[in-house]
C-alpha positions in Angstrom: -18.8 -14.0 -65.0 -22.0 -15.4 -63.7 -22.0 -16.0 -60.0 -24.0 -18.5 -57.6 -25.3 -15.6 -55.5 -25.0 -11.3 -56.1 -24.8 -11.3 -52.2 -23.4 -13.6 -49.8 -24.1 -12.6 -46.5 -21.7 -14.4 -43.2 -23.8 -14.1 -40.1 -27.2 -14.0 -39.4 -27.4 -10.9 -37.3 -29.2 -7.9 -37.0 -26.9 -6.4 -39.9 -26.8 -9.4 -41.7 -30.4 -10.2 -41.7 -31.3 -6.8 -43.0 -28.9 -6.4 -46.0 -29.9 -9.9 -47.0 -33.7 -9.2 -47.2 -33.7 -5.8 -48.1 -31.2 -7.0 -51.0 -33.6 -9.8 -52.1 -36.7 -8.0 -52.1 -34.6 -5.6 -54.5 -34.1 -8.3 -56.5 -30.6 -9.7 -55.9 -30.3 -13.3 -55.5 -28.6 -13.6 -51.6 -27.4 -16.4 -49.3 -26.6 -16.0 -45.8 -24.5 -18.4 -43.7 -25.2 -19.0 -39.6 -23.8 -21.3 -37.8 -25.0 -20.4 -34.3 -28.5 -18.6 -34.1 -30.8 -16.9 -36.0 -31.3 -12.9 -34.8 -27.4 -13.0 -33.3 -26.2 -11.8 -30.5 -29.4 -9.5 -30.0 -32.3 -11.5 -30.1 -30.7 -14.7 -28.4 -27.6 -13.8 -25.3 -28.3 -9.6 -25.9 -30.4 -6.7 -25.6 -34.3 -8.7 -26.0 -33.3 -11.5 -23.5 -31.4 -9.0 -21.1 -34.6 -6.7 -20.9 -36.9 -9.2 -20.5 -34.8 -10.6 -17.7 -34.8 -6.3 -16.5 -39.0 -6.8 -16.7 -38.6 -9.2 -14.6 -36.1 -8.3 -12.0 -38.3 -5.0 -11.5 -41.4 -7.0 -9.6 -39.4 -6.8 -6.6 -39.7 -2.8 -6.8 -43.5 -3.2 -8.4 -44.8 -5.6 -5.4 -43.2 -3.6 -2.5 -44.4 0.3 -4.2 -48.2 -1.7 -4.4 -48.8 -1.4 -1.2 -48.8 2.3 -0.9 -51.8 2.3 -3.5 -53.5 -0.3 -1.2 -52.4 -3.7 -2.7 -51.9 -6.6 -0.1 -49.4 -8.7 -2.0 -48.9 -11.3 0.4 -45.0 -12.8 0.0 -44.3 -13.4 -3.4 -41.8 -15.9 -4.9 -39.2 -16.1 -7.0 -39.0 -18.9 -9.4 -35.6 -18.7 -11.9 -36.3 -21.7 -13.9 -39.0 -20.3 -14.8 -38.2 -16.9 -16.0 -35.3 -18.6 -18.1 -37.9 -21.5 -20.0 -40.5 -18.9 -20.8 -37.2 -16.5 -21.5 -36.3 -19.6 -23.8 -39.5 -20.4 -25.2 -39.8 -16.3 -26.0 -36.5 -16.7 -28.1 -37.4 -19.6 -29.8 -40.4 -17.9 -31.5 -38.3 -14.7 -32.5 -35.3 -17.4 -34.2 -38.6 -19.3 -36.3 -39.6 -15.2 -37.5 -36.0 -14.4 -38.5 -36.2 -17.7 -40.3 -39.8 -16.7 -42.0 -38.4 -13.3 -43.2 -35.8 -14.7 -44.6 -37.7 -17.4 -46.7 -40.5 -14.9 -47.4 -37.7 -12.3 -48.6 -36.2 -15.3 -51.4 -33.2 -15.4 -49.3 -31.2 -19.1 -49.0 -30.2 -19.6 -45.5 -27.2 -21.8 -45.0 -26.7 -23.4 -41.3 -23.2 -23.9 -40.8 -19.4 -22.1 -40.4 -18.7 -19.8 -43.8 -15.1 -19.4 -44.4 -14.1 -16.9 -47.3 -11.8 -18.9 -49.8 -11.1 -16.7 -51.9 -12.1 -13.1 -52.6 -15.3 -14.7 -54.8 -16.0 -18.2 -53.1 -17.0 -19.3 -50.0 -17.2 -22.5 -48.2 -19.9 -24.2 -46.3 -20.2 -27.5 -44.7 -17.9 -28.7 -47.3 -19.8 -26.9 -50.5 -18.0 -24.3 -52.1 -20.5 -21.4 -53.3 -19.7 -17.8 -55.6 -20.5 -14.8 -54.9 -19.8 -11.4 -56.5 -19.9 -9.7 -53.3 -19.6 -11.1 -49.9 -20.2 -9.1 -46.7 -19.2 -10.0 -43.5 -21.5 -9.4 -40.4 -20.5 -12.2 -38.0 -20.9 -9.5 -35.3 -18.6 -9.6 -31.7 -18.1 -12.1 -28.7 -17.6 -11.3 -24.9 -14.0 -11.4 -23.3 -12.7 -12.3 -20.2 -9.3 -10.7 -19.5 -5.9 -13.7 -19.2 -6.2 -13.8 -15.3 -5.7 -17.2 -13.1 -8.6 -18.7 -12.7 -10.4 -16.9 -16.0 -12.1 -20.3 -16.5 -14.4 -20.1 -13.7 -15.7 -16.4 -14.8 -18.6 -16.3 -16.7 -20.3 -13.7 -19.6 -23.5 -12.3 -21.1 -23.3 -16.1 -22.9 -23.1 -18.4 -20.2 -25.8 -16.0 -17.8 -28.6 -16.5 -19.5 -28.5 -20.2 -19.3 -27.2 -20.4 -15.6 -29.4 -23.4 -13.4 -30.1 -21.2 -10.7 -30.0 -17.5 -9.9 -26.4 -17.5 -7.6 -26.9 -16.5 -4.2 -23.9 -14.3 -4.4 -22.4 -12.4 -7.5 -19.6 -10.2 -8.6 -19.9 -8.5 -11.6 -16.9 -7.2 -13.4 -16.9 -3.8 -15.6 -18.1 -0.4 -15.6 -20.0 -0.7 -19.4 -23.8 -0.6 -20.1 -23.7 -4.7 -20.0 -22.1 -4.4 -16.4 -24.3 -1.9 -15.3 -27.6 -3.7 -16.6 -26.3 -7.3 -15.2 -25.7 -5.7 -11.7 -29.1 -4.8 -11.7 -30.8 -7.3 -12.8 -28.8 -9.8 -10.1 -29.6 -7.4 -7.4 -33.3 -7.1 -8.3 -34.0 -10.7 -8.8 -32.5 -11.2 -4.8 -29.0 -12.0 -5.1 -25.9 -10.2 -3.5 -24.7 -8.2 -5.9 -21.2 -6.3 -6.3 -20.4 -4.4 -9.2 -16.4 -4.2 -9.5 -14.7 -1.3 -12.0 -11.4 -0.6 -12.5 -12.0 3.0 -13.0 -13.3 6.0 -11.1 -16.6 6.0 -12.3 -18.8 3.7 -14.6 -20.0 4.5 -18.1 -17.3 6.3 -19.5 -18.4 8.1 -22.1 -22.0 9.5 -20.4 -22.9 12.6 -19.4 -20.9 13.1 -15.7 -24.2 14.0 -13.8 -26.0 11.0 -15.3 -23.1 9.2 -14.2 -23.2 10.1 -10.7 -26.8 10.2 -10.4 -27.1 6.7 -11.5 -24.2 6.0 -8.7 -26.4 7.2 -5.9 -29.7 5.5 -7.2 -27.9 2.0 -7.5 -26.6 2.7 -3.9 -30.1 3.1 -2.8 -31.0 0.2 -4.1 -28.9 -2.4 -1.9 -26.3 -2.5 -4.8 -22.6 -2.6 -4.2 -20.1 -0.7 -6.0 -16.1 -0.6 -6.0 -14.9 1.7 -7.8 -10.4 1.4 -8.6 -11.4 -2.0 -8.0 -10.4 -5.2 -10.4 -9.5 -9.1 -9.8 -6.2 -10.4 -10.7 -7.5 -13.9 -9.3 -9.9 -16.5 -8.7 -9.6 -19.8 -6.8 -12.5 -22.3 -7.1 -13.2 -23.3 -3.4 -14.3 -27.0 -2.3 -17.3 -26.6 -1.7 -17.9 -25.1 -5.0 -18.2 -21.1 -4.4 -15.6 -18.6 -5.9 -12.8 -16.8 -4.5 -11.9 -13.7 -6.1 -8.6 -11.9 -4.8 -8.7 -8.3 -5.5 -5.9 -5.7 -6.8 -5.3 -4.4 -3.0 -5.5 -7.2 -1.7 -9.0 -7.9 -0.6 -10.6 -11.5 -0.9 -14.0 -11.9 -1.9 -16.5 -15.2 -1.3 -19.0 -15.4 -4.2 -20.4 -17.9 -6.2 -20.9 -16.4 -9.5 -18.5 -13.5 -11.4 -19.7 -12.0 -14.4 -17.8 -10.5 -16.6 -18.5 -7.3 -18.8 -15.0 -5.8 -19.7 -15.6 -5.5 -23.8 -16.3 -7.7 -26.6 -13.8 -8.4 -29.6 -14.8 -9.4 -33.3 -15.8 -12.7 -34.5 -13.2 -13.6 -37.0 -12.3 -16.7 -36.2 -11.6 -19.1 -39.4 -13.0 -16.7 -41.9 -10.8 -17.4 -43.9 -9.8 -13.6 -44.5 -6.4 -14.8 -45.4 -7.4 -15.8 -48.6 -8.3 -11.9 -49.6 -6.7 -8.6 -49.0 -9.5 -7.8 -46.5 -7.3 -5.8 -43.5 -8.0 -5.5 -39.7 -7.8 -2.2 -37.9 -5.2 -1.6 -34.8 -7.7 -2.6 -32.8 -8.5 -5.6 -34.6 -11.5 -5.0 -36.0 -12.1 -5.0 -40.2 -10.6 -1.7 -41.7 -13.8 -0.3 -44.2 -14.4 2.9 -45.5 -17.7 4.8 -45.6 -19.1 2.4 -48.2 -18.1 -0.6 -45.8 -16.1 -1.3 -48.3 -12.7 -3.8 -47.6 -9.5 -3.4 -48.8 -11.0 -6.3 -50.6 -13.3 -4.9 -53.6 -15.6 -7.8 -53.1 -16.1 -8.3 -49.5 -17.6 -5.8 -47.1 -18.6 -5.6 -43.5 -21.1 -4.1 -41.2 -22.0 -4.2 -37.4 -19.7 -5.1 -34.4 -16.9 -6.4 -36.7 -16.1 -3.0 -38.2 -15.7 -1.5 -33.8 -17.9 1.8 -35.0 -21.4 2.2 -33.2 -22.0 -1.5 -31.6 -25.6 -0.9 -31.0 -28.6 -3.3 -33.4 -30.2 0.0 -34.5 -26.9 1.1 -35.9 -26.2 -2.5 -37.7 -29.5 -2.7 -39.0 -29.1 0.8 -40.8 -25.8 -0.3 -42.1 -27.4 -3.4 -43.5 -30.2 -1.3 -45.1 -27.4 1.3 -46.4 -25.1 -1.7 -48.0 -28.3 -3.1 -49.7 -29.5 0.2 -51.0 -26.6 1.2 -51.8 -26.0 -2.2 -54.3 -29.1 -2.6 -55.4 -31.5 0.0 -55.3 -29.1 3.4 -55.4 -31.6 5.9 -55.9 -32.8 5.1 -52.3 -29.4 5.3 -51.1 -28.1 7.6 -48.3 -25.2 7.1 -46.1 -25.8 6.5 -42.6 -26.2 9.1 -40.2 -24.1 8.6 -36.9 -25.1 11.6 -35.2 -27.3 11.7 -32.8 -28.0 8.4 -32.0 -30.4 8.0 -28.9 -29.4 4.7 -26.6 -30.7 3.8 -23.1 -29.1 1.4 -20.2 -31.5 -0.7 -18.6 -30.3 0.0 -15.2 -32.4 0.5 -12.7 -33.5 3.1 -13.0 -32.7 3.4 -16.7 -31.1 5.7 -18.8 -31.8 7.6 -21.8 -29.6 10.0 -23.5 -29.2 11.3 -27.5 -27.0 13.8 -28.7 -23.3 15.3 -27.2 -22.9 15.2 -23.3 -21.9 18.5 -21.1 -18.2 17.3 -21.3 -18.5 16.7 -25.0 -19.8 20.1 -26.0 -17.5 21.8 -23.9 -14.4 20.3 -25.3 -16.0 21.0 -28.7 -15.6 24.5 -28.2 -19.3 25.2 -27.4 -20.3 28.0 -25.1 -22.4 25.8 -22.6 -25.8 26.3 -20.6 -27.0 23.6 -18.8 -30.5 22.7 -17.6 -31.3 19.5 -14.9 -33.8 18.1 -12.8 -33.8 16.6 -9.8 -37.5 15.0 -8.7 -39.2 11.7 -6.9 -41.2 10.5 -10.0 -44.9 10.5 -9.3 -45.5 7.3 -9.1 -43.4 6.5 -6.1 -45.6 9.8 -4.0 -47.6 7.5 -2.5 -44.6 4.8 -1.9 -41.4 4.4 0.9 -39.1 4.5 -2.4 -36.9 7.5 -2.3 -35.6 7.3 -6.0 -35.3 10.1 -7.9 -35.4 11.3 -12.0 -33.1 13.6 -13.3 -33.6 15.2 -16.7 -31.0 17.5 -18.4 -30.5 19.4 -21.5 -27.2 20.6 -23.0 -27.7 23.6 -25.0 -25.5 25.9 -27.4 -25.9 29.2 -25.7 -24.8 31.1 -28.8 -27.4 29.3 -31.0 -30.1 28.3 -28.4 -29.6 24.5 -30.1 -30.3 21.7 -27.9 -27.0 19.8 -28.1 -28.0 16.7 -25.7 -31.0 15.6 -24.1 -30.4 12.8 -21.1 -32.5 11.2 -18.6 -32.1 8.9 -15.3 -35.4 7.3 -14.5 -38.3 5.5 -15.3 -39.3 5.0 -19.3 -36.1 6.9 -20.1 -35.6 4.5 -23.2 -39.1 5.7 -24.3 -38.9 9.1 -23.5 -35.9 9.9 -25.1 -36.2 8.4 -28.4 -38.4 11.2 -29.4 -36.8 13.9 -28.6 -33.9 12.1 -30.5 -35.8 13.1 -33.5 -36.4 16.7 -32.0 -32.6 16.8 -31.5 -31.8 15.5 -34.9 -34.4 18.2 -36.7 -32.0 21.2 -34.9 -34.4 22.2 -32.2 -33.8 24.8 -30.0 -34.3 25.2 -26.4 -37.0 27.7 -27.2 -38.8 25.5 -29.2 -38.6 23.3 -26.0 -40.0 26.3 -23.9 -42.7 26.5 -26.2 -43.8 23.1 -26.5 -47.0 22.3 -24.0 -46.4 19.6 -22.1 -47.9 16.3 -21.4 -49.5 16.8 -17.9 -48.9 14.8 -15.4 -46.2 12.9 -17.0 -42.6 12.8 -16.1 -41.3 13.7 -20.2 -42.7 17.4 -19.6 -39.8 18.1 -17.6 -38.0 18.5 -20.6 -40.4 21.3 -22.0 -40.2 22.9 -18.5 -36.4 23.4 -17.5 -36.2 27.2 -17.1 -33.1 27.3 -14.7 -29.4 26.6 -15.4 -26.9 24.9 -13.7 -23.5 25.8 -12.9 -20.9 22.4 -12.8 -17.8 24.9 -13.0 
C-alpha cells in the first residue's frame, strides 16, 4: 500500500522534532503535526525559559558578592517586564530555528490538532493524511490537584507570562520544578514559601544533597514547610490569595504555584480508533522498541512516564528514527547513568545511583563528601557552601554516583557522567590531576570517607 507519509510524527517536541529530521535526512518522507509551539514544552514554558529566568534571578547574589572584589554597584533595579519580553523575544527566535530544521531536514510541518483515526490515517484541520507509522510525542502538561479554589492556582504555563513579579508567593511541591520556581521567586525579590507535603524535597536524590540543599535555601531568605499542603484557597477582595493549610494555618499571598506532577497529553488523540493501550498510571504502554500495542503507532518522551528529561526524548527520537530507517546505526537507548541538574540555587548536579540506592542494591558502600565555601564567595559576606560526594563500590573500587550542591554543578557533572558511564574507579579518580584552583577538583581529591550509619 502506498502511504502519504512513512512517518507521521504528533507533536513538535524535543522527541518529536528529532525522530522527524533525523527520519528525513534518512530518507523517509515525514510530517509532523503541532498545534501549540514549536520546541514543546522545553524551549517555550520549560527548562530554556526557566533557566534563563534562574540567570536572571542570580544578579541579586552577583551585585551584593561585587562589592567584596571592590565593585560600587549603587542600588540596582528590578524590571520584570523586561526580563519576560527579552525572555519572549529569546523564544521566539529558537520557535523560527525549530521551524528552519525542520524545512531544511524535508520535513512537512502541519499547524493544527492531529487526532489518530484509524491505526493508518490521521486528521488535521479537517484533512485526513496516511501514514505507515505514526508516533506519538505530544509530551506532558502540569496538574493542579481537585481542591476549592484550584482555579486561582497557577503552573509552570501561566508563570512565565505573569504581568508582574507577585509580591508574595507560595509555591506548592517538593519536585525539581518546585524547587527551581522557589528560587527563582525568592531571588528576583518576592516572598517566597515553598510548601511540601512530605518530609523532605526531591525524593529520589541522594539524602545529603537533599539536606544540604535544605540548609542553603534556608540561608538564602527562603521559606520551607515541610508535612505541609493546601486543601483551600479563597480569592480575597482586594485581589490577594488565601490559602488554608492541612493543620489549619491560613496563609495571605498573592500568587501560588503549583509543581505537584505533570500527566500526559492525550487529549482527543483519537487513540480509540487503534488498539494503542495506556499504562496504570496513564501513560502509553510501549515496549523497548516504543512500540504500541498498535503495530503502527509508537511513542516517545513524557507520554510513555519513563525518564521525563529533553536529553532522554531526544535520544528516543534519534533511537525510533534509526531504528526505522537507518538500522545499522541503531542502538537501544541507554538509561543508565543519566546525569541531570536542578537549577536551584545553588544548583545541583548528580549522575549515577545515590548512597540509598546502592545500598539497597546490595552494594558494600564507601562514601566520600565535601563540605567547602566556594572560592569565589572568600572575599564575600555569603556563607554558602559546595558539597561534593562520590558513591563508590567498595568491593570493586567503581564510582557508583557522583553528586554536587553548588555553583556550575550542571557543568561539572556532566563530564564525569561520561567518566561514570566508562566504569571508572575511585582510583582512577585519585589519580587524575586536578584542575587548580577550581571547585570540580574536589572530586579528584576526596581521600576521606564518611560514615551516615
Amino acid at each position: 500500500m502506498t502511504y502519504d507519509f512513512d512517518l507521521f510524527v504528533i507533536g513538535a517536541g524535543s522527541g518529536g522534532v528529532r525522530a522527524a529530521r533525523f527520519s528525513a535526512d534518512y530518507g523517509a518522507k515525514v510530517a509532523v503535526a503541532e498545534s501549540r509551539y514549536l520546541g514543546g514544552t522545553c524551549v517555550n514554558v520549560g527548562c530554556v525559559p526557566k533557566k534563563l529566568l534562574v540567570y536572571g534571578s542570580h544578579f541579586s547574589d552577583d551585585f551584593e558578592q561585587a562589592q567584596g572584589f571592590g565593585w560600587s554597584t549603587g542600588h540596582p533595579h528590578f524590571d520584570w517586564a523586561t526580563l519576560i519580553s527579552n525572555k519572549n523575544r529569546e523564544i521566539h527566535r529558537l520557535n523560527d530555528i525549530y521551524r528552519k530544521l525542520l524545512a531544511t531536514s524535508g520535513v512537512t510541518l502541519l499547524e493544527g490538532h492531529a487526532r489518530l483515526t484509524d491505526a493508518h490515517h490521521v486528521e488535521v484541520n479537517g484533512q485526513i493524511f496516511s501514514a505507515e507509522r505514526i508516533l506519538i510525542a505530544t509530551g506532558g502538561w502540569p496538574m493542579v490537584p481537585d481542591i476549592p479554589g484550584r482555579e486561582h492556582a497557577i503552573t509552570s504555563n501561566e508563570a512565565f507570562f505573569l504581568q508582574s513579579l507577585p509580591e508574595r508567593v507560595l509555591v506548592v511541591g517538593g519536585g525539581y520544578i518546585a524547587v527551581e520556581f522557589a528560587g527563582i521567586f525568592n531571588g528576583l525579590g518576592a516572598d517566597t514559601r515553598l510548601l511540601y507535603r512530605g518530609e523532605m524535597f526531591l525524593r529520589g536524590f541522594d539524602h545529603s544533597v537533599r539536606t544540604h540543599l535544605a540548609e542553603e535555601l534556608i540561608k538564602n531568605g527562603l521559606q520551607l514547610d515541610f508535612n505541609t499542603d493546601i486543601v483551600k484557597i479563597d480569592k480575597l477582595s482586594d485581589g490577594s490569595l488565601l490559602a488554608t493549610l492541612n493543620d489549619g494555618r491560613q496563609l495571605e499571598t498573592d500568587s501560588i504555584f503549583y509543581a505537584t506532577g505533570r500527566r500526559p497529553m492525550l487529549e482527543h488523540l483519537g487513540l480509540e480508533n487503534t488498539f494503542v493501550e495506556l499504562n496504570d498510571a496513564g501513560y502509553v504502554a510501549v515496549n523497548e522498541h516504543f512500540e504500541t500495542r498498535e503495530p503502527s503507532v509508537l511513542a516517545i518522551g513524557d507520554v510513555i512516564g519513563g525518564v521525563q528529561l529533553t536529553p532522554v526524548a531526544t535520544a528516543e527520537g534519534t533511537a525510533i528514527a534509526r531504528r526505522l530507517f537507518k538500522p545499522e546505526l541503531y542502538r537501544p537507548v541507554d538509561y543508565r547513568h543519566i546525569p541531570t541538574a536542578v537549577f536551584s540555587q545553588p544548583s545541583i548536579g548528580t549522575v549515577g545511583l545515590t548512597e540509598e540506592e546502592a545500598v539497597a542494591q546490595g552494594h558494600k558502600v564507601t562514601a566520600y563528601e565535601s563540605r567547602f565555601r566556594p572560592m569565589k564567595l572568600t572575599l564575600t559576606e555569603s556563607n554558602e557552601r559546595t558539597l561534593m560526594k562520590l558513591v563508590v563500590d567498595a568491593h570493586t573500587d567503581r564510582v557508583l554516583g557522583a553528586h554536587m550542591v553548588g555553583p556550575d554543578a550542571g557543568e561539572i557533572i556532566q563530564g564525569l557522567a561520561i567518566a561514570l558511564k566508562a566504569g571508572a574507579t575511585k582510583r582512577l579518580f585519585d589519580e587524575t590531576i586536578g584542575v587548580h584552583p577550581t571547585s570540580a577538583e574536589e572530586f579528584v581529591t576526596l581521600r576521606t570517607a564518611v560514615n551516615h550509619s
